[in-house]
Every structure is written in structure tokens, then in C-alpha cells.
C-alpha positions in Angstrom: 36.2 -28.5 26.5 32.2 -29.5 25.8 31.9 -32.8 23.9 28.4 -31.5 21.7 26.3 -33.1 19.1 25.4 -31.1 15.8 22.6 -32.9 14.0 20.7 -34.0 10.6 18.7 -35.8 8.1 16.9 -38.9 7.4 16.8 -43.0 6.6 17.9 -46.7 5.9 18.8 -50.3 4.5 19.0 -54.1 4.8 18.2 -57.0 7.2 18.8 -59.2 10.8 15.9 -60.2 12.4 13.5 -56.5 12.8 12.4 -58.6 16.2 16.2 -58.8 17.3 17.0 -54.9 16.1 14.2 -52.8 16.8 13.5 -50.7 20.2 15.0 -48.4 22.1 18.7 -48.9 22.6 20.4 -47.6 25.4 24.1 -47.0 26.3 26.8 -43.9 28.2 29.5 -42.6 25.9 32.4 -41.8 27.9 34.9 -39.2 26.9 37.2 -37.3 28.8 35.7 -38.4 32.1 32.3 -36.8 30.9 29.4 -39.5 30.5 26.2 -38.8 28.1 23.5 -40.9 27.9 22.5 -41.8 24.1 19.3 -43.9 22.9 19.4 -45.1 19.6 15.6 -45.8 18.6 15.4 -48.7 15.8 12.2 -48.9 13.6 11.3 -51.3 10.9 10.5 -49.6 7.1 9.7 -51.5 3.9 13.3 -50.9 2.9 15.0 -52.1 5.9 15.2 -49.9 9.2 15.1 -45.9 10.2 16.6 -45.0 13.1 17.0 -42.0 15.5 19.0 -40.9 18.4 18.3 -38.8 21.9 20.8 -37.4 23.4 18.8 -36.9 27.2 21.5 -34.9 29.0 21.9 -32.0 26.5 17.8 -32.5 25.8 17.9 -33.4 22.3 15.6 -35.8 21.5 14.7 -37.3 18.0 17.5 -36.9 15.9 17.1 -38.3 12.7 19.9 -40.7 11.3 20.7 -40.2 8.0 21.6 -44.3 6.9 20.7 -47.5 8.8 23.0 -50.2 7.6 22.4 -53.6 8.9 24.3 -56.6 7.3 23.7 -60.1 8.8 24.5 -59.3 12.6 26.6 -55.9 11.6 24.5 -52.6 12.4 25.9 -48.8 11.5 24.2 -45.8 12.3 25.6 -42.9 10.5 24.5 -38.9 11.3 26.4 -37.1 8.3 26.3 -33.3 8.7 27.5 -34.3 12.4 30.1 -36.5 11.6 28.7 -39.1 13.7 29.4 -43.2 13.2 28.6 -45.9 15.3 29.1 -49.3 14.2 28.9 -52.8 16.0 28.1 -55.9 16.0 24.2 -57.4 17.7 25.6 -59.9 20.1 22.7 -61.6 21.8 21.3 -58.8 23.8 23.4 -56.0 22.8 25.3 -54.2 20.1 29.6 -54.4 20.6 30.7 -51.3 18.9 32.9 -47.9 18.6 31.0 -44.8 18.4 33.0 -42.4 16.3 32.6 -38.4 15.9 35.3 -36.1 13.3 38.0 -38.9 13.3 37.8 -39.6 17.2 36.8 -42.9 18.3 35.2 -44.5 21.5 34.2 -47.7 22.5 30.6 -48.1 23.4 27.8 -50.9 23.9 24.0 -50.7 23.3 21.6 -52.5 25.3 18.2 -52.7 25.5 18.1 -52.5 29.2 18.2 -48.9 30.9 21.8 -48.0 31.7 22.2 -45.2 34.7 25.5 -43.0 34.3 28.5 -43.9 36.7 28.5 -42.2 40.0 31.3 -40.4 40.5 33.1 -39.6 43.6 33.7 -35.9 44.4 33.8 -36.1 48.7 34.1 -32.1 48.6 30.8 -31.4 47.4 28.4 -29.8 50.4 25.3 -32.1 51.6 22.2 -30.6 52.5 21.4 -28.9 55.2 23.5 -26.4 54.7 24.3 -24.1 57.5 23.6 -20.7 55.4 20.5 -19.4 53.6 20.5 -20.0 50.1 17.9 -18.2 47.6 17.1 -18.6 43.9 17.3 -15.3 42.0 16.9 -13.7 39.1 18.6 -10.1 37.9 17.9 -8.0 34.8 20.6 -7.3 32.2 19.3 -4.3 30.7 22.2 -3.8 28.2 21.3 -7.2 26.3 17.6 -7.1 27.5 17.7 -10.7 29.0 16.9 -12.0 32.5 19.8 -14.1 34.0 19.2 -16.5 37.1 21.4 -17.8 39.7 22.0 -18.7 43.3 22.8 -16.3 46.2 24.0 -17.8 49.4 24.3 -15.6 52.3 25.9 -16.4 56.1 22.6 -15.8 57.6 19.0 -14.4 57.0 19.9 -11.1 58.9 23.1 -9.3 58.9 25.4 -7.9 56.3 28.3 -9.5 54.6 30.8 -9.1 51.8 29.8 -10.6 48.8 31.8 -12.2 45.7 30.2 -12.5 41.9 31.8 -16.1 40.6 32.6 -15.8 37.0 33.0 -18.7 34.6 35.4 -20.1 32.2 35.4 -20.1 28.6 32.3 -22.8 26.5 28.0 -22.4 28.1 28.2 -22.9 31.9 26.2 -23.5 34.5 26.2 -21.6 38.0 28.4 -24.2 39.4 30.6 -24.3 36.6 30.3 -27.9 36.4 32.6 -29.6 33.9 33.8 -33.6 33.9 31.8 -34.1 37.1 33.0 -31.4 39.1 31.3 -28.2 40.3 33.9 -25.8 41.2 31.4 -23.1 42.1 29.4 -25.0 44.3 32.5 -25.7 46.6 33.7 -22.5 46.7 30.4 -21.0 47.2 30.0 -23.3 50.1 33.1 -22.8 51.1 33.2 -18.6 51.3 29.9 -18.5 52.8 30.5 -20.6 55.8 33.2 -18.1 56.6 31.1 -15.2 56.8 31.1 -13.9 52.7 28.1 -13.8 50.2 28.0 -15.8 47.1 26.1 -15.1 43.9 26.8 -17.3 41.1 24.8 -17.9 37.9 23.7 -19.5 35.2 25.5 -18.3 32.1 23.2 -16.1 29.1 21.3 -19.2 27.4 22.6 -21.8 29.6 19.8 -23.3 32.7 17.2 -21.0 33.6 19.2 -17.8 31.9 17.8 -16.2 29.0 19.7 -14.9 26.2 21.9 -16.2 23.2 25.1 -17.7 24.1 26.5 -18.7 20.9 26.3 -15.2 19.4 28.2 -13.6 22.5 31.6 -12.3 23.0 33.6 -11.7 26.3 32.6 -8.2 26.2 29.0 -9.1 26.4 29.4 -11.6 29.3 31.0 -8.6 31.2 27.9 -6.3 30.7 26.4 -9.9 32.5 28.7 -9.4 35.4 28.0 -6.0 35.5 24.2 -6.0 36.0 25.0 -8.9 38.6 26.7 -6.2 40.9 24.1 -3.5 40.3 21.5 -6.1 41.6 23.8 -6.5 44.7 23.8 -3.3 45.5 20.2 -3.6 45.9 20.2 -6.1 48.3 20.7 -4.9 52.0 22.5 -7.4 53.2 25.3 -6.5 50.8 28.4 -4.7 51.9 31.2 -5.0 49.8 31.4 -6.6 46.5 34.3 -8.3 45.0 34.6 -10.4 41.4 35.9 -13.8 41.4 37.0 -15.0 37.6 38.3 -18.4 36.2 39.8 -18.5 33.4 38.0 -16.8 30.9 35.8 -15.3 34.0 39.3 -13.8 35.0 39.7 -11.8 31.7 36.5 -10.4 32.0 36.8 -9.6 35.8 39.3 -6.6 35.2 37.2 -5.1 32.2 34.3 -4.9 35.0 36.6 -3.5 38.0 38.2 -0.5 35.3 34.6 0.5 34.6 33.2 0.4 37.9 33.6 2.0 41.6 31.4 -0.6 42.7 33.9 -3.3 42.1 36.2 -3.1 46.0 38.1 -6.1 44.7 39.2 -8.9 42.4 40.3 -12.4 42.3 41.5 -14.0 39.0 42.1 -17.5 39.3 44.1 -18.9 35.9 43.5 -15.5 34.5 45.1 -14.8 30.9 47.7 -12.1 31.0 48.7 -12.2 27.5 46.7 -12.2 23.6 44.1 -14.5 23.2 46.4 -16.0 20.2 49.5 -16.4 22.3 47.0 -18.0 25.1 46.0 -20.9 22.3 49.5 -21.1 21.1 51.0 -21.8 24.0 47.8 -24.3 25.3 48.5 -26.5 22.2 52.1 -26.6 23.1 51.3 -27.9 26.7 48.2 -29.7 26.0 50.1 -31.6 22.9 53.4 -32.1 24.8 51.3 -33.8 28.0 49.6 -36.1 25.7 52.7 -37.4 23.8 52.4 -35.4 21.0 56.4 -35.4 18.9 58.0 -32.0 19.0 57.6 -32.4 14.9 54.2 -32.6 15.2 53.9 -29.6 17.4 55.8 -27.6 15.4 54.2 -28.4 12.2 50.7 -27.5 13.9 51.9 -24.3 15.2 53.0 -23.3 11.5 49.4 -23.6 10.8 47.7 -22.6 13.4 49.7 -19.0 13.9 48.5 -19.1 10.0 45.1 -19.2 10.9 45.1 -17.0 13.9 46.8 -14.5 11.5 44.2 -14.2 9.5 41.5 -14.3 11.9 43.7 -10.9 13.7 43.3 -9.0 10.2 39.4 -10.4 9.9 37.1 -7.7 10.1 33.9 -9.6 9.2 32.7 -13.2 10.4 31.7 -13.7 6.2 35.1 -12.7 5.3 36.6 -14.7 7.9 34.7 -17.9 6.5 36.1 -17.8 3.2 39.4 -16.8 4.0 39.5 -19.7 6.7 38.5 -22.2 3.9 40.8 -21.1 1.3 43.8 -21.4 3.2 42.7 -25.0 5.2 42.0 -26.3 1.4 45.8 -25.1 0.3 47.5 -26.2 3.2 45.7 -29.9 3.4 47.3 -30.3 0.3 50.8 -30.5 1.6 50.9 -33.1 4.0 53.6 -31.7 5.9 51.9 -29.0 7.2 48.6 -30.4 8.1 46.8 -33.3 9.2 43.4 -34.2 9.3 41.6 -37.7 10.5 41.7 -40.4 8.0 37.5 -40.8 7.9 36.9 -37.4 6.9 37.1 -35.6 3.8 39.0 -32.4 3.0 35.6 -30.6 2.9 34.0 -32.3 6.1 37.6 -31.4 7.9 37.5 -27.5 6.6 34.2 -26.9 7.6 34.9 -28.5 10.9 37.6 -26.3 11.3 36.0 -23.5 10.4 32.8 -23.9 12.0 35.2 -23.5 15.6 37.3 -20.7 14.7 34.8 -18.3 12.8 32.7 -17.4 15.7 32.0 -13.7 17.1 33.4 -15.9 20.9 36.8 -17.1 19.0 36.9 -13.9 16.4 36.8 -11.6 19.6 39.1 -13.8 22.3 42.0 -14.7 19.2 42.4 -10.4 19.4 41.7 -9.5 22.7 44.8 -8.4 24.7 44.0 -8.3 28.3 46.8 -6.0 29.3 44.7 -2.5 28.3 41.9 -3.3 30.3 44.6 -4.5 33.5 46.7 -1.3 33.3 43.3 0.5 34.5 42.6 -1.4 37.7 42.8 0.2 40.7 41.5 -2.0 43.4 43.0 -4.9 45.1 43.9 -8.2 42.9 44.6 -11.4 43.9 45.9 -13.6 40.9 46.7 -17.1 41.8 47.7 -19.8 38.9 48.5 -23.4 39.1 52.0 -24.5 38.1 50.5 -27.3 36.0 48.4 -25.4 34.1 48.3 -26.4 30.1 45.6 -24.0 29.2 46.3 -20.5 30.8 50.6 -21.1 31.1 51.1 -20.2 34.9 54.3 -18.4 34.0 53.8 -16.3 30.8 50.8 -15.1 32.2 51.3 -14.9 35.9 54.2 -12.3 34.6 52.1 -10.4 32.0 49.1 -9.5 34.7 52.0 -8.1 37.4 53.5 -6.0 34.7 50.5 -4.5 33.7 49.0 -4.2 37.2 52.3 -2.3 38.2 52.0 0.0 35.3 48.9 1.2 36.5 50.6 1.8 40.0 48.5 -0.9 41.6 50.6 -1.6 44.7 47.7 -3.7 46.3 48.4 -6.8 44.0 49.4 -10.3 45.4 50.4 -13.1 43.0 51.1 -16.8 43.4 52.0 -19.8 41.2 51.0 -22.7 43.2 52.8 -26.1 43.1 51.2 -29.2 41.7 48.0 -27.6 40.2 46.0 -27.9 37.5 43.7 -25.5 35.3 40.9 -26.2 37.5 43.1 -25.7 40.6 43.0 -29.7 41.7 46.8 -31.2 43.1 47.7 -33.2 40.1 50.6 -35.2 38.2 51.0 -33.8 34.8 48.4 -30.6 34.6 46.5 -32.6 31.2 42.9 -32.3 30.8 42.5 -35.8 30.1 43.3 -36.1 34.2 40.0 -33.6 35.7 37.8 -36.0 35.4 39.6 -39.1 37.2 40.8 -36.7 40.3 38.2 -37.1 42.8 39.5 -33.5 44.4 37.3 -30.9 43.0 39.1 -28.0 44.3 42.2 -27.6 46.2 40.9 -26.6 49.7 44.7 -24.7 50.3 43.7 -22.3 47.7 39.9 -22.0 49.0 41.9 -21.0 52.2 44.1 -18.3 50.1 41.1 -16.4 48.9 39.1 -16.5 51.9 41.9 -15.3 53.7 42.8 -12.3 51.3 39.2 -11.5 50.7 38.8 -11.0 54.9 41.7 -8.8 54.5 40.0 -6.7 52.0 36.8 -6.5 53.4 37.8 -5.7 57.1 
């Protein structure tokens, strides 16, 4: 998941020295293993100070904050429609505090020196010079009328060579994928074309140097995506073969591609969902919730509610409708206690439109209905589904099972499936699967499964 800022409004109160307070004040929030920079920029007004914040790594600059509090050496920034705190305390040359967002809390320090983001250590990411030509490109969608950009790396300037189209998980990506540090594409792009296969990857609609509107998409759009990606293959000579690789999400849409198109010689789906976009969520709550620590009461009282709310979003026919019925039943059930929960520092209203805000999307609205299984009973070419046995966001087994079933019902005899020991969502050798792990496992991608595919794929394409 992408830690993002939503933002608002305006101004400020009381008094330390303005000498002391105001500048630029620098820090990195760390969550989850992902680090953003934030600057805090401190003014001095009549009334006191006005402040705002840049957020440089997801280029927002200038956000206004809506109160300033400053009491002796105590400072609070507050960004309301956000749900944004940060309080601390000015300690000769910085500010001790906890930046909070919708009843989450983090400790973080501002200084007014510049602070650089820790270096992490991923040793599997490729150095340059690489031994294969690599070109920027750029390929028209024609459905959605937007230009998409991405890299293609071929074994050589001459020749031909099978080629694979990555396709990325679920939230705006970039063409490496990257997430907590990691860049998942990039190794496996390195990886498949030093051993002979052609690699475009790219930038997601709205994300980088891709054009388009990300936030209004569904699945179904991002396949019309993959689909012009393959129809500018075909127009590049050194192109043989061409195969779809999907991860997670990118392995739902890789079979609605493949049904629709002889063009499609093979798929790999890597932590692909097999089953209903409901029972997928379900079932990641279960795992995510029981890796964390969460009590099987708990669990069970959020599943009451959430099957609830993914109830109502199955019989939503409308994104309006869907808003109000959301509202009305998160306003009924935070009213008994035992079947909700919300963070002490919000308010029933900020908490409902929270909630709702994340589930009444067309992305959610769309995924929460769509059954995979339709589009798998229709594939014909060669599959290889892999999924790691600590997964807790696609269930290895659940849906491992669902995509064979379906694969066999369309009298796909080509298919080869695999739960692999000891890994993760993201395909790293893990302990306990948990998201909160991706980020401190330097490993970005297993190198025994970047063996599997290449292997299979050669197989295919001989």
C-alpha cells in the first residue's frame, strides 16, 4: 500500500521566539520502510505564525496548514481535511515530535539542517553498463487516447528475441514497480534480458512520463493499456514472440488480454487472484490482521463489517449511490461499538468519509465485483502461475486452486502451477509473509523464481 497526502486550507496562533521558529524545517517520515521527505516552512504573521508543508517526493509543494499552534516551546501543525497532526516540542535546534495521519502515529524530528533519505540496501539491483541495449519509448493507446512511456530492453541491437510485457500490481506504479525501496521490474527486466528475452515495462496511465488519469481507471482500462503495449511490439522487428508477465493485480488483467488476443503466445501470473475481488480482501484482512497480532475477536468483528460493506458495494450500481449508502451504514454501525472501531482522534464523520473516500472508487467499485474465473476459463495459451506460500494479500492456496480449476475447464493442458516455500507477496524468502517485513528484506526478488520463469518462458518460445 501507498502512504499519500490529501491536502487543505489556511493559518495560525501564539508565541516562542519567531527567530527560534521560523524557516524551513526539514525531516524523513518513515512508515512501513518507505521514507518521504517533508519541509515544514514557518512564517511569522501579526497573529502569531502560518505555516506550510512540501512534500518533495510525491512533488507537492506549498500546502497550506490550516492552524499554527505554538505554546512556550510546544509547536502543532495541523492539516484538517487531511487528517494530518504533527506536534513537538523546539529543543535547541530541532522540533521532538510524532507526526500523526487518520489515527496512525509516527515518530519524527524537524531540523533546520537538510536531511538526505536513508540508503537502502538492495545488492540485486543491476549497475550500469548494462550488457543489453536499453531504449526509452513511448506507445499510443488509442482506446483511452493517451500516450504511455516505458523502457524496452533488448539482448542486442540486431537480432530477434521473445519479448515479455511486465504488468503491475494494484495503487499508481512506476515501470519498475518500485514499492518500499524495491524495484521488482528492474531485476527482472535485467534479469530476462541477459538471457536472451525482451523486456518492455512501463510507466502506469498518470504515473512518470505516462499520460492519462489513473484515479478514474478500472482494471479493464489498464488492460486496454496492456493491449496497445503488444500492438506496439508487433511493430518492432526485433520482436518474435510476445508473452504477458502480471503481479498481482497485473496478473488479473493478464488473462483478460490473452482471451482477447492471438497475439498473446503466453502468460505468467505471479500472485495472480483466482477468486472475487471481495473474497481476495476478505481473506488479506484475515492474514494481514492475524501476522500483525491482531485477536481472532477482532478479526471477526471486522469481517462482520467489512462483508457488510462489500455487500453493498456488489449491489452498487452507481459511484453517487454507493457514497450514500456507504455513509449510512458506517454512521449506524459506529454506533455499536462492537462492531466497529475507529481511531480515538477522529470523529465519526472524519472516520466515514475516510472510509468512504477508499472504497467508493470506479478502481475498488470494479475489483470488489470482478471474478477472474470468466475471463481464465477462456485462455488458451500456455500459463505459468507461481504464488508464494507466505503470501497475506493474494492467499497462495485459495487462489492457486481457483486459477487451475478454471484453466482446466477451458481444457488448457499447457498450465504449470507452483506454491513456493518461504515467500512473500512480492516474491522475497521471508519469515512471516507481513507487509510490514518488504521493506527491511534487503532481497528484492527471489533469484530461484527469476530462474523458473526464464526457464519456462525458453520452453515456450523455442
Amino acid at each position: 500500500m501507498k502512504f499519500s497526502l490529501v491536502f487543505i486550507a489556511i493559518i495560525a496562533s501564539i508565541t516562542v521566539k519567531a527567530q527560534d521558529l521560523t524557516g524551513q524545517w526539514n525531516s524523513v517520515l518513515k512508515i512501513q520502510g518507505t521514507q518521504f521527505r517533508l519541509v515544514f516552512n514557518v512564517s511569522k504573521t501579526d497573529n502569531g505564525f502560518s505555516a506550510t508543508m512540501d512534500s518533495p517526493d510525491q512533488k507537492a509543494k506549498g500546502i497550506p496548514v490550516s492552524k499554527t499552534t505554538v505554546e512556550n516551546a510546544k509547536i502543532t501543525f495541523e492539516i484538517t481535511n487531511a487528517g494530518i497532526e504533527y506536534s513537538g516540542e523546539l529543543k535547541d535546534d530541532e522540533i521532538v515530535g510524532t507526526f500523526k495521519q487518520n489515527g496512525h502515529e509516527f515518530p519524527m524530528n524537524l531540523s533546520k539542517k537538510v536531511i538526505e533519505k536513508e540508503i537502502l540496501k538492495r545488492p540485486q539491483e543491476p549497475q550500469k553498463p548494462y550488457p543489453y541495449h536499453l531504449e526509452e519509448v513511448t506507445f499510443q493507446n488509442n482506446t483511452a487516447h493517451i500516450t504511455l512511456a516505458g523502457t524496452l530492453t533488448l539482448p542486442k541491437k540486431a537480432g530477434v528475441f521473445p519479448a515479455v510485457i511486465l504488468i503491475s500490481g494494484s495503487g499508481p506504479q512506476d515501470r519498475n514497480e518500485e514499492i518500499f525501496g524495491h524495484k521488482p521490474f528492474l531485476i527482472m527486466a535485467d534479469y530476462l534480458t541477459r538471457n536472451g528475452i525482451a523486456v518492455l515495462r512501463y510507466d502506469d496511465r498518470g504515473v512518470g512520463q505516462s499520460k492519462g488519469n489513473f484515479k478514474t481507471a478500472t482494471s479493464a482500462d489498464f488492460a486496454t493499456d496492456v493491449e496497445s503495449a503488444v500492438a506496439y511490439l508487433k511493430t518492432r522487428k526485433e520482436i518474435s514472440k510476445i508473452g504477458l508477465i502480471g503481479h498481482s493485480e497485473g496478473g488479473l488483467i493478464a488473462p483478460m488480454v490473452a482471451n482477447k488476443s492471438n497475439d498473446v503466445a503466453f502468460i505468467v501470473l505471479l500472485a495472480a487472484p483466482g477468486i472475487q475481488g471481495d473474497q481476495i480482501l476478505l481473506l488479506q484482512q484475515k492474514l494481514i490482521g492475524k501476522a500483525s497480532g491482531i485477536s481472532d475477536a477482532d478479526l471477526q468483528k471486522n469481517e462482520l463489517v467489512n462483508r457488510k460493506i462489500y455487500d453493498i458495494v456488489n449491489k452498487s450500481s452507481s459511484l453517487e449511490q454507493l457514497n450514500i449508502d456507504l455513509a449510512h451504514y458506517l454512521k449506524t454501525a459506529l454506533k455499536d461499538n462492537s462492531k466497529s472501531e475507529k481511531p480515538a482522534t477522529m470523529s465519526d464523520d472524519e472516520f466515514v468519509k475516510l472510509q468512504v473516500s477508499q472504497i467508493a472508487t470506479p478502481w475498488m467499485q470494479y475489483f470488489i465485483k470482478y471474478n477472474p474465473t470468466p475471463a481464465l476459463e477462456k485462455v488458451k495459451c500456455p500459463v505459468l502461475a507461481l504464488n508464494g506460500e507466505k503470501d497475506v494479500q493474494v492467499a497462495a492456496n485459495e487462489n492457486i486452486d481457483a486459477i487451475t480449476k478454471a484453466l482446466a475447464k477451458a481444457g488448457n493442458k499447457k498450465v504449470t502451477a507452483k506454491i513456493l516455500p518461504n515467500l512473500n507477496h512480492l516474491f522475497q524468502e521471508c519469515q512471516t509473509g507481513a507487509p510490514s517485513e518488504y521493506a527491511t528484506i534487503e532481497q528484492t526478488f527471489s533469484p530461484l523464481v527469476l530462474e523458473e520463469i526464464n526457464k519456462w518462458i525458453n520452453t515456450q518460445t523455442k
